[in-house]
N, C-alpha and C positions, 0 to 999 in steps of 0.2 A: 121803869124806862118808858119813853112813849112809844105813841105808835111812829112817830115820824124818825123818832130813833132807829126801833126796829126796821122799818123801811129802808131805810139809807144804810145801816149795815147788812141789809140783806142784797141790796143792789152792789154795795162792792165789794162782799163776794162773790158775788154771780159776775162783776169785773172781773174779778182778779182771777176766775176761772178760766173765762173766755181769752183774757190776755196770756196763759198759760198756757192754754190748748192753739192757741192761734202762732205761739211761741215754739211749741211741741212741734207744730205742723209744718212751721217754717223753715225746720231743721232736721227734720225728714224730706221738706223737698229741697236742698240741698245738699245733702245726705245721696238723694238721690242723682240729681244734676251729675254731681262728683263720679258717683258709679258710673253712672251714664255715658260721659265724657269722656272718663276716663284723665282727670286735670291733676299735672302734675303739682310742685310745691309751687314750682316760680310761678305758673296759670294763677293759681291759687292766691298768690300774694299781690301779682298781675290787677288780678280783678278786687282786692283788696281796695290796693291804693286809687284805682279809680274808681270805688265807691267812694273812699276817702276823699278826695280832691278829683272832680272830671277832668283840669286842666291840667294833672298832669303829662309832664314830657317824660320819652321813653330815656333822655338823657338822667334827669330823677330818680324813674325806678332803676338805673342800672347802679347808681351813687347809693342809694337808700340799700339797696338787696344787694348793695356788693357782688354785681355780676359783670360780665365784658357788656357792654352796649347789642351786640351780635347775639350774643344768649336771649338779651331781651324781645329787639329786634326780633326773631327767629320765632319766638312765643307768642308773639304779638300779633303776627302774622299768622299763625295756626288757631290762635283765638277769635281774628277775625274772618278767618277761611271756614271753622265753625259756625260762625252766626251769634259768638260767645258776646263780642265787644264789636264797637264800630265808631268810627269817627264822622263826628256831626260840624260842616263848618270846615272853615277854613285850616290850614299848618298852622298857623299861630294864633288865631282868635279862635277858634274849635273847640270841642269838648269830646270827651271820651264818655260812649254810651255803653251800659252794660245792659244785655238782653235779656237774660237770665233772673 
């Protein structure tokens, strides 16, 4: 094998390490967040979907997680009284920001 072989298989493994550890690390701190917080299911699924899409509306998540609109509403507001989520922009052109 060459040297440029060995080289390049040794660089990703030393990849494929640090993506694992940085992976490990990522889910220890939310892991810990969660302790922290103290973030129920719907928080949880909350801040899910606005990773998933920032625009969405809390009309969405309440249709998507089959909840009353008021449950979400409710979460929404404790997310944001945390410092968890926050709205950037306008009611309708805006985007949902996660802090965390």
């Amino acid at each position: 094998m060459s040297l440029f072989c060995l080289n390049f298989n040794q660089e990703n493994q030393e990849s494929n390490q640090e993506s694992q550890e940085s992976n490990q690390e990522s889910q220890e701190t939310n892991q810990e967040i969660n302790q922290k917080m103290n973030l129920n299911s719907t928080q949880k699924a909350i801040i899910a979907m606005i990773r998933d899409n920032e625009k969405v509306t809390q009309n969405v998540m309440s249709v998507q997680l089959g909840l009353s609109s008021s449950t979400i509403k409710k979460n929404v507001n404790i997310l944001r009284e945390n410092g968890i989520i926050f709205r950037k922009g306008s009611t309708k052109a805006g985007k949902w920001i996660v802090n965390i």
